[in-house]
N, CA, C and O atoms as a GROMACS GRO file, in nm:
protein
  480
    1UNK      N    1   1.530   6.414  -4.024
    1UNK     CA    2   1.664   6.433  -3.970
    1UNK      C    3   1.762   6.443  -4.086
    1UNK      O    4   1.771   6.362  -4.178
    2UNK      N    5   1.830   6.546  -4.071
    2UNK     CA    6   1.952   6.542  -4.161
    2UNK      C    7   2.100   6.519  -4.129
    2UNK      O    8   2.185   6.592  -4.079
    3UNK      N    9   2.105   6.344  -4.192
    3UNK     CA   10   2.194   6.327  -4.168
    3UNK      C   11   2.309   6.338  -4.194
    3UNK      O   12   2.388   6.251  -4.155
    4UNK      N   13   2.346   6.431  -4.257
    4UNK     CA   14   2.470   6.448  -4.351
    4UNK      C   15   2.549   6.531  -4.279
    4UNK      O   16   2.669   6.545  -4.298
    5UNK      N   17   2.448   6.618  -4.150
    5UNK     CA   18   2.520   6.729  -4.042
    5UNK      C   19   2.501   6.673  -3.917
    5UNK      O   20   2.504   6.733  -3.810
    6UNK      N   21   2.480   6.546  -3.936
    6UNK     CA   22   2.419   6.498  -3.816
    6UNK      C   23   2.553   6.351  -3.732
    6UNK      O   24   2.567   6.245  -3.793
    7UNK      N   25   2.622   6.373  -3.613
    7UNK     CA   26   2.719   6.285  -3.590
    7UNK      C   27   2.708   6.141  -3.581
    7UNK      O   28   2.650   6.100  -3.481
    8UNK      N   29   2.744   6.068  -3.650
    8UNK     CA   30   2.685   5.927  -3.597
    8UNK      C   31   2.728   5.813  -3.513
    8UNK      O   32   2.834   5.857  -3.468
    9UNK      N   33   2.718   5.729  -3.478
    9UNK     CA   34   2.758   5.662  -3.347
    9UNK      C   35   2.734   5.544  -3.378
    9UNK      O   36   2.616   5.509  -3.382
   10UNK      N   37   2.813   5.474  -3.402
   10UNK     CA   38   2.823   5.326  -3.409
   10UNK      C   39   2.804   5.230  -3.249
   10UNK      O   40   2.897   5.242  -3.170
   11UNK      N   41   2.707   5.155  -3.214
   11UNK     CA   42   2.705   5.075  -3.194
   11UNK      C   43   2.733   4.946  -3.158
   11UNK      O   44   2.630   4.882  -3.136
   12UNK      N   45   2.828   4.888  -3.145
   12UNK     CA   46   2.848   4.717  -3.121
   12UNK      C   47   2.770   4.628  -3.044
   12UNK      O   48   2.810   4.583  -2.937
   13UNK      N   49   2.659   4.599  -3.095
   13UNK     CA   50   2.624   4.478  -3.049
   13UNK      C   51   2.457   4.531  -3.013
   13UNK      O   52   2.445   4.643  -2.962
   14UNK      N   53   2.334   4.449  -3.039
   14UNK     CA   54   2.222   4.445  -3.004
   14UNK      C   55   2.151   4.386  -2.900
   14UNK      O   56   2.032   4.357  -2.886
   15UNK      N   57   2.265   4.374  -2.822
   15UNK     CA   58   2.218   4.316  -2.645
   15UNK      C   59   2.120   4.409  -2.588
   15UNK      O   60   2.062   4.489  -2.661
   16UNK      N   61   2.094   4.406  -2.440
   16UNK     CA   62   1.998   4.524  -2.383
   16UNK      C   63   2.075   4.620  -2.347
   16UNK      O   64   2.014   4.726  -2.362
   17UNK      N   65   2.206   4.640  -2.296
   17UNK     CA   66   2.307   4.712  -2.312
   17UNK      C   67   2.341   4.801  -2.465
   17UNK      O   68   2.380   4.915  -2.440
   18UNK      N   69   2.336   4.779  -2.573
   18UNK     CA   70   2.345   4.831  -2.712
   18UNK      C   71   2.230   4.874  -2.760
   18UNK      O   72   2.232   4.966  -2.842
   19UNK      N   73   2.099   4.813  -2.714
   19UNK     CA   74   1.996   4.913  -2.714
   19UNK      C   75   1.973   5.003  -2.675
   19UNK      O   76   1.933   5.112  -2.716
   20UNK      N   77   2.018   4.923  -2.514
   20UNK     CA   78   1.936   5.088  -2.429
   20UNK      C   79   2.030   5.249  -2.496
   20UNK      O   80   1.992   5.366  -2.495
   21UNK      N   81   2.161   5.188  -2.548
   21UNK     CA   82   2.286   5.279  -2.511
   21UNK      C   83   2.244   5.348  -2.698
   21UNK      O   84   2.271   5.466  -2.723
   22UNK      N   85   2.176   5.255  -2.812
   22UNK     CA   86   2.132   5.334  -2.894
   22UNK      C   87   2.029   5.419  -2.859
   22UNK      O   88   2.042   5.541  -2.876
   23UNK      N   89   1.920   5.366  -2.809
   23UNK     CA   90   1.790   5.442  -2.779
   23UNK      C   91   1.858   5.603  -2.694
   23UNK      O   92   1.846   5.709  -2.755
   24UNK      N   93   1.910   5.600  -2.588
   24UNK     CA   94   2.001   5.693  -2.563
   24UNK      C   95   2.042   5.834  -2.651
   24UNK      O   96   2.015   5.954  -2.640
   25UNK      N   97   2.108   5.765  -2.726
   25UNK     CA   98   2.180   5.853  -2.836
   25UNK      C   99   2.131   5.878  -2.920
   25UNK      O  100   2.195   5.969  -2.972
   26UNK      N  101   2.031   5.850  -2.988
   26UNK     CA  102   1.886   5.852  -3.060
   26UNK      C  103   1.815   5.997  -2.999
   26UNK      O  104   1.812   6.113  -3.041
   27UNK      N  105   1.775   5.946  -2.907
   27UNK     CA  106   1.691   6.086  -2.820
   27UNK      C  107   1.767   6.199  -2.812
   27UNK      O  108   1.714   6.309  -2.829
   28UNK      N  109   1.915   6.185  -2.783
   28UNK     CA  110   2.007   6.288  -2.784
   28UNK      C  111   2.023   6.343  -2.952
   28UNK      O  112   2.121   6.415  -2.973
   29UNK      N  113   1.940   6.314  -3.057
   29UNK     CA  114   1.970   6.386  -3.199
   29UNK      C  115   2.067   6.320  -3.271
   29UNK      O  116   2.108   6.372  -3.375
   30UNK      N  117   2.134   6.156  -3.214
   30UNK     CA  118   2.281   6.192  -3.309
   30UNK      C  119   2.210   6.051  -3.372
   30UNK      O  120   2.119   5.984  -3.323
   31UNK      N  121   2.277   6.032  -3.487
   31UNK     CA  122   2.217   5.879  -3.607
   31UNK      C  123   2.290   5.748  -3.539
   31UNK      O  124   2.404   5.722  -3.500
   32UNK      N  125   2.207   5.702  -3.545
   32UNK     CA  126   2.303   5.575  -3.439
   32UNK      C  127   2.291   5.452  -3.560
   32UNK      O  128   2.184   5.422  -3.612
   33UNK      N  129   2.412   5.390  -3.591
   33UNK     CA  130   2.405   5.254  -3.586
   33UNK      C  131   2.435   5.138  -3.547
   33UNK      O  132   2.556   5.119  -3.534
   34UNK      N  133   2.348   5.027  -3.515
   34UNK     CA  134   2.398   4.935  -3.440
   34UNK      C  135   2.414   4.846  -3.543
   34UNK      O  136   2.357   4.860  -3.652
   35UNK      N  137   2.506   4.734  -3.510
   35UNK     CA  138   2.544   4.610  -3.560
   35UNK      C  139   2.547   4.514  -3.452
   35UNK      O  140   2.594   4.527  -3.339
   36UNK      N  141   2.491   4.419  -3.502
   36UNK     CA  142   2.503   4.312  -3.460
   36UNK      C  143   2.519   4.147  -3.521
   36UNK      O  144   2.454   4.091  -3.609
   37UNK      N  145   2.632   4.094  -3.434
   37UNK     CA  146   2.636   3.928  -3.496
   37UNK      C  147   2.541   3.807  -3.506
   37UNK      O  148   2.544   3.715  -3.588
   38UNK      N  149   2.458   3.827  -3.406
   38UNK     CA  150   2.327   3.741  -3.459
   38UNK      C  151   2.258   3.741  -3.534
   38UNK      O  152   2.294   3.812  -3.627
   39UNK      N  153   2.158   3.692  -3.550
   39UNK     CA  154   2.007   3.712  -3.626
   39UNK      C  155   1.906   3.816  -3.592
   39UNK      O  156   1.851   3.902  -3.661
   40UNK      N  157   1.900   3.788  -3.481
   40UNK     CA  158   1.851   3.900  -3.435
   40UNK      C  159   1.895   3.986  -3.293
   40UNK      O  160   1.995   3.959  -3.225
   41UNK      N  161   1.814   4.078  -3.269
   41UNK     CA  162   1.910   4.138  -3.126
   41UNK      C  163   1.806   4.108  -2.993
   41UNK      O  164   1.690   4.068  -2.988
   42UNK      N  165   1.922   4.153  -2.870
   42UNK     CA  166   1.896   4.096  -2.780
   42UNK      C  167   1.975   4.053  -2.702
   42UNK      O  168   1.988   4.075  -2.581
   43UNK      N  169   2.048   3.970  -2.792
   43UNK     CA  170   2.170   3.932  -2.648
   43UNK      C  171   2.174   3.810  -2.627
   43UNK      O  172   2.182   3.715  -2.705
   44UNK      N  173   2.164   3.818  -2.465
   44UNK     CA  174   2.136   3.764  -2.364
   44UNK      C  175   1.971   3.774  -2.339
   44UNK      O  176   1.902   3.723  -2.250
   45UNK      N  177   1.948   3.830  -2.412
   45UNK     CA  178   1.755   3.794  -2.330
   45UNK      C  179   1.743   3.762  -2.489
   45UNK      O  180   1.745   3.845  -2.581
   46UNK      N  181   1.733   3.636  -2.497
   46UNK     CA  182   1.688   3.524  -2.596
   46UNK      C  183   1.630   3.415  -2.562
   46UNK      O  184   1.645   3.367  -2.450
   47UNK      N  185   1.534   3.345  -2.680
   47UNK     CA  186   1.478   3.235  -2.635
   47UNK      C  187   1.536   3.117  -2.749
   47UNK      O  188   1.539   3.152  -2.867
   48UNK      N  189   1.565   3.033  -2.726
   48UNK     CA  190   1.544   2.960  -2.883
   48UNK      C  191   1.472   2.803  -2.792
   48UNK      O  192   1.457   2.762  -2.677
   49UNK      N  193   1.438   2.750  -2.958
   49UNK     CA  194   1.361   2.654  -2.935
   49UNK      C  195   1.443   2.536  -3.002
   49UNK      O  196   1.468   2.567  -3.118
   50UNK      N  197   1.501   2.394  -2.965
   50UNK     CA  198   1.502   2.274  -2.969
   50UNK      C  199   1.386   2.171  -2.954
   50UNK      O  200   1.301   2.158  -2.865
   51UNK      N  201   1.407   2.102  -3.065
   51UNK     CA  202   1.289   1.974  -3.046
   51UNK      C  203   1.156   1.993  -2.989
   51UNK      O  204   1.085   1.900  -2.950
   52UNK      N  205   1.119   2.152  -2.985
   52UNK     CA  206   0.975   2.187  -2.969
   52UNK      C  207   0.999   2.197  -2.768
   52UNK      O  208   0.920   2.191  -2.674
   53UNK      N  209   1.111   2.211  -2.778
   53UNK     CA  210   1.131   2.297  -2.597
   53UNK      C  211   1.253   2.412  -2.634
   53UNK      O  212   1.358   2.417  -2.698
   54UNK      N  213   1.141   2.530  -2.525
   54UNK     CA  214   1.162   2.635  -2.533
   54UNK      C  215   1.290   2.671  -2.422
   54UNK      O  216   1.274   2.643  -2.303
   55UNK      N  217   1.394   2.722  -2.460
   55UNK     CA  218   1.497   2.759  -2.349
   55UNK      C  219   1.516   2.942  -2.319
   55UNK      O  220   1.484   3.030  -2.398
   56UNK      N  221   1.555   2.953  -2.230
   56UNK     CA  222   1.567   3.081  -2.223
   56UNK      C  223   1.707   3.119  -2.227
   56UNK      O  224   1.773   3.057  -2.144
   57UNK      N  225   1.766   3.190  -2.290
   57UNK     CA  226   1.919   3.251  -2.337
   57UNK      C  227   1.978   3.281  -2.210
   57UNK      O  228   2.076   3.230  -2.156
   58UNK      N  229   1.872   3.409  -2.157
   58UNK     CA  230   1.889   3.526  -2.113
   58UNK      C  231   1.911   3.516  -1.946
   58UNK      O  232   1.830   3.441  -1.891
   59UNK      N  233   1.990   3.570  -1.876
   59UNK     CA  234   2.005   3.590  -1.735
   59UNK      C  235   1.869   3.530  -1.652
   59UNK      O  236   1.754   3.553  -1.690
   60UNK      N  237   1.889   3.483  -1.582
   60UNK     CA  238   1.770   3.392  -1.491
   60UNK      C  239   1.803   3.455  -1.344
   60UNK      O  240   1.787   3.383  -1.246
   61UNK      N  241   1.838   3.561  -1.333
   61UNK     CA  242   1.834   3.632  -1.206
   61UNK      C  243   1.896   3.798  -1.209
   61UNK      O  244   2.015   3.831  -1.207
   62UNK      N  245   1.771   3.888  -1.216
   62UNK     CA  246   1.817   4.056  -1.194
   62UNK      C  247   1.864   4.077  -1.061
   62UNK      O  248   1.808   4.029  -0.962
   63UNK      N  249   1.969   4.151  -1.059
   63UNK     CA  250   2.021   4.163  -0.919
   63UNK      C  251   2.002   4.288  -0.918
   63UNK      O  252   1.962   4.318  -0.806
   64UNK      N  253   2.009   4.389  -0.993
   64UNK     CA  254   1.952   4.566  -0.955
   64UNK      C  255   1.871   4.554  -1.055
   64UNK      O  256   1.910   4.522  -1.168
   65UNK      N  257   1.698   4.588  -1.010
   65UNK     CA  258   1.567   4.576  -1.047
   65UNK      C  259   1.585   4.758  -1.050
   65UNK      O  260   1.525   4.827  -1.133
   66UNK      N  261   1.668   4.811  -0.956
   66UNK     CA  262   1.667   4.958  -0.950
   66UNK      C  263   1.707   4.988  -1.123
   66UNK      O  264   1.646   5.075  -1.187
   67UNK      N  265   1.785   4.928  -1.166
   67UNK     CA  266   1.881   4.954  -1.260
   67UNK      C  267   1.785   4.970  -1.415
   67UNK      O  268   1.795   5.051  -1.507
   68UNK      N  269   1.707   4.869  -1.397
   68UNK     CA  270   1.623   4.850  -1.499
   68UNK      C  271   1.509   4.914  -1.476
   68UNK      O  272   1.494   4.959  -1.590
   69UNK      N  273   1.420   4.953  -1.419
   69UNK     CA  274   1.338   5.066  -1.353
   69UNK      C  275   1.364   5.178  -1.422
   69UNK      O  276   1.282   5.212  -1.507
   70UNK      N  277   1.509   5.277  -1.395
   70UNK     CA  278   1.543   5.363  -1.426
   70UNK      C  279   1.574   5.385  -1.561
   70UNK      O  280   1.578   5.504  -1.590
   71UNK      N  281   1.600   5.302  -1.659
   71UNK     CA  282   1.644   5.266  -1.793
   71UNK      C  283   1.466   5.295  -1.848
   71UNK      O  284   1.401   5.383  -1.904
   72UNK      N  285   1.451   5.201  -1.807
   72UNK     CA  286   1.257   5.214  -1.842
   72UNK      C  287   1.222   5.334  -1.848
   72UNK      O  288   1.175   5.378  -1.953
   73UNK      N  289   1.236   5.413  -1.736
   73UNK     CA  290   1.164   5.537  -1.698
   73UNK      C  291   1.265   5.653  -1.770
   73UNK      O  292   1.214   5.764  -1.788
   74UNK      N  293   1.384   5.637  -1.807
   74UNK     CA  294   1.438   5.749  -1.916
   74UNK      C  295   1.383   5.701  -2.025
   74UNK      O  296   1.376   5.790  -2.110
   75UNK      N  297   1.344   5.606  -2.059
   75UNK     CA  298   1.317   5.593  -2.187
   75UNK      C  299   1.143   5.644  -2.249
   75UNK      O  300   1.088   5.665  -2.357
   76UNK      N  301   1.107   5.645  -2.101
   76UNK     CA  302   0.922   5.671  -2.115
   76UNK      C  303   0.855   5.603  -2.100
   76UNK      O  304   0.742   5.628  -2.142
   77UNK      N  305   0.884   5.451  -2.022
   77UNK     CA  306   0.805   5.338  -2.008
   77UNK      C  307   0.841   5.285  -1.879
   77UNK      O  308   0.926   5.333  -1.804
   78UNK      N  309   0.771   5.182  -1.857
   78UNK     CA  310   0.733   5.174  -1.708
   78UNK      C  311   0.778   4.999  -1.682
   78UNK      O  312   0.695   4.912  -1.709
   79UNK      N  313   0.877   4.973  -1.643
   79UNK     CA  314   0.906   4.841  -1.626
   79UNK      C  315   0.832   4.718  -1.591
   79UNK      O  316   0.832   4.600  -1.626
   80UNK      N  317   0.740   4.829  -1.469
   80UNK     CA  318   0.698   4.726  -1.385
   80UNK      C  319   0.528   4.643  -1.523
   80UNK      O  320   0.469   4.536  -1.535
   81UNK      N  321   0.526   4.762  -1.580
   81UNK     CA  322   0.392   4.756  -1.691
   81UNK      C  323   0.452   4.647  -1.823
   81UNK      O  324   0.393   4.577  -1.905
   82UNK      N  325   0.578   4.670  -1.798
   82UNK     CA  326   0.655   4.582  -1.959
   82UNK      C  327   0.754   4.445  -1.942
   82UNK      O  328   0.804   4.385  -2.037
   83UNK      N  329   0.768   4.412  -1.807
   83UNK     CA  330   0.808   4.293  -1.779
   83UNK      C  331   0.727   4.228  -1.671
   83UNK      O  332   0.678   4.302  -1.586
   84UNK      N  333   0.712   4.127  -1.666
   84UNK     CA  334   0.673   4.023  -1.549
   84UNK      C  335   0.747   4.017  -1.453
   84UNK      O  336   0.772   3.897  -1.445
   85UNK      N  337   0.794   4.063  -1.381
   85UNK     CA  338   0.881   4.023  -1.229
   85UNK      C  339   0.831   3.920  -1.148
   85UNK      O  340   0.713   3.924  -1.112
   86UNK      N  341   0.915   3.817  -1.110
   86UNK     CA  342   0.862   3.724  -1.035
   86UNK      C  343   0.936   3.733  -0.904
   86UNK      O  344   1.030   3.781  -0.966
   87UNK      N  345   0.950   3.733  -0.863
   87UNK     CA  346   1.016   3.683  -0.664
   87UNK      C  347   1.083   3.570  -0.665
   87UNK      O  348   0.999   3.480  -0.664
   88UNK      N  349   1.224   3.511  -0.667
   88UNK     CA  350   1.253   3.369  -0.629
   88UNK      C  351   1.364   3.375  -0.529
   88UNK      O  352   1.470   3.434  -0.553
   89UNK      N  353   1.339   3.313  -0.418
   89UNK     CA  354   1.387   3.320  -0.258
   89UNK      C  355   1.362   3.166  -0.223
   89UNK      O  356   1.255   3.109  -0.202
   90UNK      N  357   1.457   3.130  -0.223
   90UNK     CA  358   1.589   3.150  -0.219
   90UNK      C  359   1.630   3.126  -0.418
   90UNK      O  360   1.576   3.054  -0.503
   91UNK      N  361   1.771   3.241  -0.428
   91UNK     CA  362   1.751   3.275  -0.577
   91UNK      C  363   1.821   3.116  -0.653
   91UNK      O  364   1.808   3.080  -0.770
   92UNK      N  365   1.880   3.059  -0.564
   92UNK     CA  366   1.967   2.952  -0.608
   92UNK      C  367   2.041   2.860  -0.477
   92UNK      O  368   2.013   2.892  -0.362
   93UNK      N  369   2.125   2.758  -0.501
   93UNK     CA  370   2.141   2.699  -0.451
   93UNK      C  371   2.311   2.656  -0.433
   93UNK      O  372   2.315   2.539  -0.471
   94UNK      N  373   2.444   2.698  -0.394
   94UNK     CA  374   2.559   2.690  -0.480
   94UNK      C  375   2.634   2.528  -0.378
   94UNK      O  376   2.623   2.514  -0.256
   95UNK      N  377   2.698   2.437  -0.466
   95UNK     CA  378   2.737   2.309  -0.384
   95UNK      C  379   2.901   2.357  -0.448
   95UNK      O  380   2.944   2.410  -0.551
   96UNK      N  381   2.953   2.307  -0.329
   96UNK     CA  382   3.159   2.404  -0.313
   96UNK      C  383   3.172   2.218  -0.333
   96UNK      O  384   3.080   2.137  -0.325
   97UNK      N  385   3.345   2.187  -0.366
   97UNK     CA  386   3.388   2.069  -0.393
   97UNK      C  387   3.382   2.036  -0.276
   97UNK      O  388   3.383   1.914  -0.260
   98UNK      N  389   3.375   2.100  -0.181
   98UNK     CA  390   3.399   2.023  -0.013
   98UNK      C  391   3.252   1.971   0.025
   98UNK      O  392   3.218   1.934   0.138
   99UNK      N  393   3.172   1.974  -0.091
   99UNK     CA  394   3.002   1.934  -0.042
   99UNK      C  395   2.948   2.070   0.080
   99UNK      O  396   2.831   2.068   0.118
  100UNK      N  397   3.013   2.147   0.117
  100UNK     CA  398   2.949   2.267   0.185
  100UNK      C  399   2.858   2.302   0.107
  100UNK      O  400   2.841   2.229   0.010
  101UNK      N  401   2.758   2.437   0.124
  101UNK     CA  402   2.634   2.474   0.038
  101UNK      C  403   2.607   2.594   0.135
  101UNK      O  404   2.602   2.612   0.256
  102UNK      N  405   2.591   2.678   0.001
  102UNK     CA  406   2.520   2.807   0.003
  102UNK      C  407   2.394   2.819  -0.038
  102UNK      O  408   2.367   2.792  -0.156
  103UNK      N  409   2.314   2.854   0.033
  103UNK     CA  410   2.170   2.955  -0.039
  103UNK      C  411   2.144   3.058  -0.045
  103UNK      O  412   2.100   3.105   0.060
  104UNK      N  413   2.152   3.138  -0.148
  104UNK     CA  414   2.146   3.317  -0.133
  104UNK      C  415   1.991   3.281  -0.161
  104UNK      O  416   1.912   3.208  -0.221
  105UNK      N  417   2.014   3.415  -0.051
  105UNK     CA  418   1.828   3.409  -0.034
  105UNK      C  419   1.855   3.576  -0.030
  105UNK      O  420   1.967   3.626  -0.038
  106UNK      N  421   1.726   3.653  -0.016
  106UNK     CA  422   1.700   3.818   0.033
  106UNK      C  423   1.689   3.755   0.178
  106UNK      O  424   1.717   3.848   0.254
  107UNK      N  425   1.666   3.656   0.244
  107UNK     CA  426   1.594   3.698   0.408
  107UNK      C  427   1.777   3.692   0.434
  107UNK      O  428   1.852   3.607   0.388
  108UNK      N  429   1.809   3.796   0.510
  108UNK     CA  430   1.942   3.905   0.544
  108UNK      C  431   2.000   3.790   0.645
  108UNK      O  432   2.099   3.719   0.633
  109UNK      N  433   1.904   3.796   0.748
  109UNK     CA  434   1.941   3.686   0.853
  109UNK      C  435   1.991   3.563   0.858
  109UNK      O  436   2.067   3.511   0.940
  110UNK      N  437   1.915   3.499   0.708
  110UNK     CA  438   1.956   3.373   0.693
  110UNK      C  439   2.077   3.348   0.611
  110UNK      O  440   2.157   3.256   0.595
  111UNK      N  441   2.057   3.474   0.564
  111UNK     CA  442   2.217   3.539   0.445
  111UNK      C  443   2.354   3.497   0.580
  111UNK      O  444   2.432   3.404   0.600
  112UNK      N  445   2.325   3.614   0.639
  112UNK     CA  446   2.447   3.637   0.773
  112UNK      C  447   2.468   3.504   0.841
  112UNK      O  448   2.587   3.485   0.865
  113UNK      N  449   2.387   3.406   0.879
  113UNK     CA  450   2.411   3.295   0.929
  113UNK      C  451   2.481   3.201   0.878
  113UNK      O  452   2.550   3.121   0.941
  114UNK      N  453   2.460   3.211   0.715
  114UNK     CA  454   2.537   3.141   0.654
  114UNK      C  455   2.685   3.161   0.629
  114UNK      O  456   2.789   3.101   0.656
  115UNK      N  457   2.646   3.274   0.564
  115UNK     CA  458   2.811   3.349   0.581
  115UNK      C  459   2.913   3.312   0.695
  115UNK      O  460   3.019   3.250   0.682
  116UNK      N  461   2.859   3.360   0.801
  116UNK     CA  462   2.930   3.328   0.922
  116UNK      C  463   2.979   3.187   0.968
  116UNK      O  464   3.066   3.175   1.054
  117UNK      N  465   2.926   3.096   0.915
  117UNK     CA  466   2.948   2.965   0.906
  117UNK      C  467   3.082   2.938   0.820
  117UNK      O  468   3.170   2.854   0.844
  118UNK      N  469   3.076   3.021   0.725
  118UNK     CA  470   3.192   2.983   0.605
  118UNK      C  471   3.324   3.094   0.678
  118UNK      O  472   3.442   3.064   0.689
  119UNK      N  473   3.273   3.198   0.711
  119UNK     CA  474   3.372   3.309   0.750
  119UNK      C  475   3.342   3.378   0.852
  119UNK      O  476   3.286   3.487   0.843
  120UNK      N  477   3.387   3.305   0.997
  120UNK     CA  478   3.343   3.406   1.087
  120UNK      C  479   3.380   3.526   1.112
  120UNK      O  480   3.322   3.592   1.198
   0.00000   0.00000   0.00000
């Protein structure tokens, strides 16, 4: 590649967002550089380790699986082959100062019941 005729594109940041968005512009011919403030990149999907326990950085719930699928598959790879997907239903648990409680779950029904409880 010659970069001297070639446009280049700076970067901010080595999250999965600044990758995907170099890898992108990469394929499109132009010189990309990224920077980033950590050590290494990533982001939000990090692990670090304390006292010999492992934590996870990174988001603990995908809400568009579509989103990342499609990122995969422009890029030439196959999500479902390069991450582990797990299922967790109900995804969490939320407690309001009034001690009320939410559970987002996928089952729709049990979604709407709840809801309706808080907001008919």
């Amino acid at each position: 590649m010659n970069f001297i005729n070639t446009p280049t594109v700076i970067v901010i940041g080595a999250g999965i967002g600044g990758i995907a968005t170099a890898t992108h512009l990469a394929q499109r011919g132009l010189h990309v550089i990224v920077v980033e403030k950590n050590a290494r990149p990533g982001g939000r999907c990090d692990r670090f380790t304390r006292q010999e326990h492992h934590f996870d950085a990174g988001p603990t719930l995908v809400v568009m699986p579509l989103v990342y699928e499609a990122e995969f598959a422009a890029l030439g790879a196959s999500a479902a082959e390069m991450l582990a997907w797990q299922r967790v239903d109900p995804t969490y648990h939320l407690v309001f100062d009034d001690n009320s409680r939410l559970t987002l779950t996928s089952d729709m029904k049990r979604m709407q019941e709840q809801l309706e409880r808080i907001e008919p």
